[in-house]
C-alpha positions as MATLAB code, in Angstrom:
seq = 'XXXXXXXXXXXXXXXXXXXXXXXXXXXXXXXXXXXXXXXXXXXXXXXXXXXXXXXXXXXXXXXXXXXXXXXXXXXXXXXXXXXXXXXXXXXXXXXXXXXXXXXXXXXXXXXXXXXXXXXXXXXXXXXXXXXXXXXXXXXXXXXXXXXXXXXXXXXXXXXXXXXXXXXXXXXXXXXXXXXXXXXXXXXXXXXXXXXXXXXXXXXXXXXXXXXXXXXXXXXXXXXXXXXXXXXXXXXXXXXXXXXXXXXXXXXXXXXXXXXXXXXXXXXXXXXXXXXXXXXXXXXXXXXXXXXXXXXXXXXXXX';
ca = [
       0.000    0.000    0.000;
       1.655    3.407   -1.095;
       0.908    6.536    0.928;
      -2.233    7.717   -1.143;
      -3.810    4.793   -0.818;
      -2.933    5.137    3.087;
      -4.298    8.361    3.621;
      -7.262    7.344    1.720;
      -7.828    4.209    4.084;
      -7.068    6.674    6.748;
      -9.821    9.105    5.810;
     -12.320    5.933    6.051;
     -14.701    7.061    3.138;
     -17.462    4.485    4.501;
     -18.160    6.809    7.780;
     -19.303    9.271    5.634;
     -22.639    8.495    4.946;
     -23.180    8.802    8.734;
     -21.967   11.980    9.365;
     -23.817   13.144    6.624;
     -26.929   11.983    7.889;
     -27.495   14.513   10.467;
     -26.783   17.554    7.677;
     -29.791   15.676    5.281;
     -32.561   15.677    8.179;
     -32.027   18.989    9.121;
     -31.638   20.246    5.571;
     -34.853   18.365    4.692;
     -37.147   20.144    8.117;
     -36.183   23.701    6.722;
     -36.956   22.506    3.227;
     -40.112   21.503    4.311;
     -41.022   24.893    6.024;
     -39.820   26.536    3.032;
     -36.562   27.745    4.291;
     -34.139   25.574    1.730;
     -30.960   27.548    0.592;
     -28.444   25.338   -2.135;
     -25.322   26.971   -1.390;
     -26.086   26.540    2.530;
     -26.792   22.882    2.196;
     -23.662   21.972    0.036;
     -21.218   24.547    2.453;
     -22.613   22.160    5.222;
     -22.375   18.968    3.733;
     -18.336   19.923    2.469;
     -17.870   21.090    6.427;
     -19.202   17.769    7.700;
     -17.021   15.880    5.405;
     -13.732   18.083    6.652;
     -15.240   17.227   10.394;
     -15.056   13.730    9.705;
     -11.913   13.145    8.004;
     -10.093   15.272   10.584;
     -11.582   13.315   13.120;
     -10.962    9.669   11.522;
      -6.877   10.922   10.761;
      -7.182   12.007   14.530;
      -8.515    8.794   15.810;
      -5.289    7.040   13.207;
      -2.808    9.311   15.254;
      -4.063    9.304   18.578;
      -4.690    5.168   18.830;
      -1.858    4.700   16.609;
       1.119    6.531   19.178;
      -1.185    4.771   21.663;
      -0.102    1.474   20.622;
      -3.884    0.646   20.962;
      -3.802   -0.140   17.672;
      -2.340   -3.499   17.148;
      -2.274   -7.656   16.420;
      -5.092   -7.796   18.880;
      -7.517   -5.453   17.233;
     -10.536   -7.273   15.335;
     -11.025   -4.335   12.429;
      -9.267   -3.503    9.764;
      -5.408   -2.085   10.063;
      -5.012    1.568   10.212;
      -2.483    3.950    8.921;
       0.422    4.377   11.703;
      -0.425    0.524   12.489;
       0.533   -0.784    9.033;
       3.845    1.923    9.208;
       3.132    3.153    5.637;
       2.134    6.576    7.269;
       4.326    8.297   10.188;
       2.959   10.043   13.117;
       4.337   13.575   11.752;
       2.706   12.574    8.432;
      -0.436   11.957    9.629;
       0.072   15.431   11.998;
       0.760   17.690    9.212;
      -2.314   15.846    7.291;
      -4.713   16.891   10.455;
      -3.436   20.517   10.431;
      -4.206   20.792    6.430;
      -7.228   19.015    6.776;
      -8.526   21.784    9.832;
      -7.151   24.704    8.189;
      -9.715   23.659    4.607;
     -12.474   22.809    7.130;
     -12.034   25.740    9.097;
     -12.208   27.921    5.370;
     -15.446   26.192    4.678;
     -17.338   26.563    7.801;
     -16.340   30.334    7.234;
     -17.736   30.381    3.954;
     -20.690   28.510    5.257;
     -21.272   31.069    8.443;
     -20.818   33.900    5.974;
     -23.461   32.771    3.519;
     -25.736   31.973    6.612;
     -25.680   34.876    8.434;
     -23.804   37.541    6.307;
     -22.363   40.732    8.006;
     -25.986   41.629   10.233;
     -25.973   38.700   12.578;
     -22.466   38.744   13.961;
     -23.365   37.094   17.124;
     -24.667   34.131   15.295;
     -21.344   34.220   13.010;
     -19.288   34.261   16.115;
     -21.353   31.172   17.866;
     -20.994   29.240   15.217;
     -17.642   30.035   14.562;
     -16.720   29.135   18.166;
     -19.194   25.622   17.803;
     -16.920   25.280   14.411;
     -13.813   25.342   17.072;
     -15.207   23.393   19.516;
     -15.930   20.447   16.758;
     -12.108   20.505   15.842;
     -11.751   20.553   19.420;
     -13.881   17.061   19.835;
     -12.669   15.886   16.440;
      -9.108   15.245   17.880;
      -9.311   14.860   21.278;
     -11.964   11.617   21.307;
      -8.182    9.636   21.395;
      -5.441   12.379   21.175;
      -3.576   13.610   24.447;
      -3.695   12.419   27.639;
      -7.021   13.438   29.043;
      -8.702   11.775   25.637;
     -12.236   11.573   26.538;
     -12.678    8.613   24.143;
     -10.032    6.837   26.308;
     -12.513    7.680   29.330;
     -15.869    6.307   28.385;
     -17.458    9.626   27.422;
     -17.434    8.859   23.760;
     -20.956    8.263   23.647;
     -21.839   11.334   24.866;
     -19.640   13.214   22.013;
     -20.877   11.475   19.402;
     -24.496   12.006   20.512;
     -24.368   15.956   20.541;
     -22.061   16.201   17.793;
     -23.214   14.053   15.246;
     -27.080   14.391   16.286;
     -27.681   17.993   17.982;
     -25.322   19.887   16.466;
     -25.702   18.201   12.918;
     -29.922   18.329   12.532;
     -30.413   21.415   15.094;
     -27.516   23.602   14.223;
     -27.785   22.608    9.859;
     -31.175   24.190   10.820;
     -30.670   26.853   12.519;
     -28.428   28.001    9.673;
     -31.177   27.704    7.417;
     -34.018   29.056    9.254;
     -32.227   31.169   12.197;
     -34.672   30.124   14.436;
     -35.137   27.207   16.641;
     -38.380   24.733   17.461;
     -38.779   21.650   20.169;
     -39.949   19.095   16.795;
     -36.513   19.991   15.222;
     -34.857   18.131   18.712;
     -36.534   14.722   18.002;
     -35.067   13.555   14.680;
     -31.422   15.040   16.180;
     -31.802   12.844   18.807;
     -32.853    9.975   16.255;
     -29.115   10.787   14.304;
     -27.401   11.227   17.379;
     -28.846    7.559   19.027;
     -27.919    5.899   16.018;
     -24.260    7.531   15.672;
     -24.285    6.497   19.156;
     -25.100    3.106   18.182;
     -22.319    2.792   15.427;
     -19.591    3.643   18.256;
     -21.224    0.786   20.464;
     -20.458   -1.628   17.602;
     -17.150   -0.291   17.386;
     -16.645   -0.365   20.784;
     -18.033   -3.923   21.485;
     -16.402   -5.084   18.607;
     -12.660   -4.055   19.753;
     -13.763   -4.405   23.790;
     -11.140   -7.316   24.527;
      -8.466   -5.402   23.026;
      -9.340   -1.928   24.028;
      -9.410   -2.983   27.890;
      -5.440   -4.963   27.173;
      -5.014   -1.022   26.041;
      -6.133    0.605   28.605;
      -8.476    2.713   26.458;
     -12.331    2.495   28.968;
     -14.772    2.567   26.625;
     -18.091    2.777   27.711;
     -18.380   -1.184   26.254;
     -15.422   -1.916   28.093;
     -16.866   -0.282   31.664;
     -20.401   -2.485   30.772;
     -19.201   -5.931   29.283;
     -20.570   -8.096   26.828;
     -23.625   -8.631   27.929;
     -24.425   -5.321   29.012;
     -23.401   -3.644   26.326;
     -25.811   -5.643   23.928;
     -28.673   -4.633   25.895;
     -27.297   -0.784   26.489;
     -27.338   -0.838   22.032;
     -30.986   -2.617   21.899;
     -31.889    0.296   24.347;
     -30.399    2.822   22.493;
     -31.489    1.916   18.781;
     -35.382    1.811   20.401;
     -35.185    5.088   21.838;
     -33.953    6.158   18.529;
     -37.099    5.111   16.577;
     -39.282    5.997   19.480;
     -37.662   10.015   18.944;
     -38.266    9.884   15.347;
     -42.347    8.424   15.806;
     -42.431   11.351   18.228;
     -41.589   13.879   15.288;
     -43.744   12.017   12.914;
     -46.809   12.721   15.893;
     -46.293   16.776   15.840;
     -45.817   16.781   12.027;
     -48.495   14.048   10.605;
     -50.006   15.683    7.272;
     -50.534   12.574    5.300;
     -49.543    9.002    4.821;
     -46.912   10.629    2.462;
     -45.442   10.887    6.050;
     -44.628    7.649    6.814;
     -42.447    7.095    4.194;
     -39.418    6.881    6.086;
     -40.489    4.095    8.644;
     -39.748    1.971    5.735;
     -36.353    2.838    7.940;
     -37.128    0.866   10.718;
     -36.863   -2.692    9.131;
     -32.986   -2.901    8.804;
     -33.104   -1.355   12.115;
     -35.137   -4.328   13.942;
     -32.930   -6.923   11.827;
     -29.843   -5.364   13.045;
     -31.315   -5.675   16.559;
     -32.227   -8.787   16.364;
     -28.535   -9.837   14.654;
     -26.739   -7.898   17.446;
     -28.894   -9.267   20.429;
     -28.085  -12.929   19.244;
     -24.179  -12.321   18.702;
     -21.483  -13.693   21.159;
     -18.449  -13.145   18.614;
     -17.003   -9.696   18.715;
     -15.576  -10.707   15.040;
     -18.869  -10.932   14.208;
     -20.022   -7.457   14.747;
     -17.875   -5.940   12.253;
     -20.585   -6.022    9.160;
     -22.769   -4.302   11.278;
     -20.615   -1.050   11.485;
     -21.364   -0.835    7.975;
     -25.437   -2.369    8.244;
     -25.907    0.378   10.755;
     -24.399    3.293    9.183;
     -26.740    3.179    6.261;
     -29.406    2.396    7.790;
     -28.526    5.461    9.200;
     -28.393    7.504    6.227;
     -31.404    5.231    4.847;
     -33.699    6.952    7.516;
     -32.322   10.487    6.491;
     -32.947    9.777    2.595;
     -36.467    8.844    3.106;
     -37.475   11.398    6.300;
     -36.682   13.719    3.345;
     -38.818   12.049    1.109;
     -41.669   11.909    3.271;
     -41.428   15.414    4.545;
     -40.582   16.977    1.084;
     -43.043   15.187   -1.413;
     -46.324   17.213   -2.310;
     -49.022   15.043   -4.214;
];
């Protein structure tokens, strides 16, 4: 593997869809109050994607100089692991990554907000920050809070809050309760993808010493912690579909909810940690499946 393909590997393309997920829900509630702005939605979605590389190359680094990457670990090698990529290689690739992901969520405040809301511009400058901030230090440093169980709780309010509330507040520059229940949906589910992770690379992580919230609970526990967590996830997003029921055009995107009960029902029958590893990948898009068709049955007029 040369260094391209490295970085590439590094960058892990497949998350994407994911962190995307959260930008598409709250892109399609302001479309479907009549608030939808093109340049915002594709200044967002280019700002996610910077988010999310930075914080995959972080995750490389930080687990990499670690040593918690290594023979033990059930997924697949990573960058500094395989020693195609240095740690000051993969440094310098964080900083240029941040610096064009910092440019677009300028871009994207600017276009939101212009020059007349400045204390908008400079929240969501400082939330623009404060991502970087939780981008690299979920396994960089020594007080990593990934390292520390509080993952979960990261992932939650930045990939669900921040993504579906804050994508509409840019949009709409205003904020209502319904808006909170499909975030909370994104954010239960990106919760759910670290679990799998987590559960998947628990027996190695603990050798480690990185405490991951699967590694506090156990096997057992932790199965039941993602059953909870997927439920409550579906439960949010019926709760939006209760305030905003039109028509049957509406339930559209419960069509959702079937790879969600299989995965359950995969998951809750698992003992192999090897075993977990397809559904990373299962769960992510049925992630982004649920965003796709909450657009579609928010956004379609007959």
């Amino acid at each position: 593997m040369n260094k391209t393909k490295a970085f590439v590997s590094a960058a892990r393309l497949r998350t994407l869809p994911l962190s995307l997920s959260g930008i598409i829900v709250g892109s399609a509630i302001a479309a479907h109050e009549g608030k939808f702005n093109v340049v915002i939605c594709v200044l967002a979605l280019i700002t996610t994607i910077g988010f999310q590389v930075l914080s995959n190359f972080a995750n490389d680094y930080g687990d990499g100089i670690k040593g918690t990457d290594n023979e033990h670990r059930i997924g697949p090698m990573r960058a500094l692991q395989s020693g195609v990529i240095t740690p000051a290689e993969m440094k310098k690739a964080m900083i240029v990554t941040t610096i064009l992901t910092m440019i677009a969520a300028i871009a994207l405040i600017y276009v939101s907000f212009g020059s007349e809301n400045s204390g908008y511009a400079l929240f969501f400058f400082l939330l623009g920050l404060a991502c970087i901030g939780a981008a690299i230090k979920y396994t960089v440093g020594s007080g990593a809070y990934g390292y520390r169980g509080l993952g979960d709780i990261f992932v939650f309010i930045f990939f669900g809050l921040v993504a579906v509330v804050g994508s509409y507040f840019l949009y709409a520059q205003q904020l209502q309760f319904s808006v909170f229940l499909p975030a909370i949906t994104i954010g239960l589910l990106s919760v759910g993808v670290l679990n799998l992770n987590n559960m998947r690379d628990r027996e190695s992580d603990e050798r480690s010493g990185k405490l991951t919230l699967a590694v506090k609970l156990g096997a057992a526990a932790s199965r039941k912690y993602h059953v909870i967590v997927i439920v409550l996830a579906i439960v949010s997003s019926l709760g939006y579909l209760f305030i905003e029921y039109n028509s049957w055009i509406n339930l559209i995107f419960l069509l959702s909810f079937i790879p969600l009960i299989l995965h359950i029902k995969r998951v809750v029958g698992n003992v192999l940690p090897k075993a977990l590893d397809p559904e990373l990948k299962t769960l992510a898009l049925s992630t982004f499946l649920f965003s796709l068709l909450f657009t579609l049955s928010f956004n379609i007029f007959l």
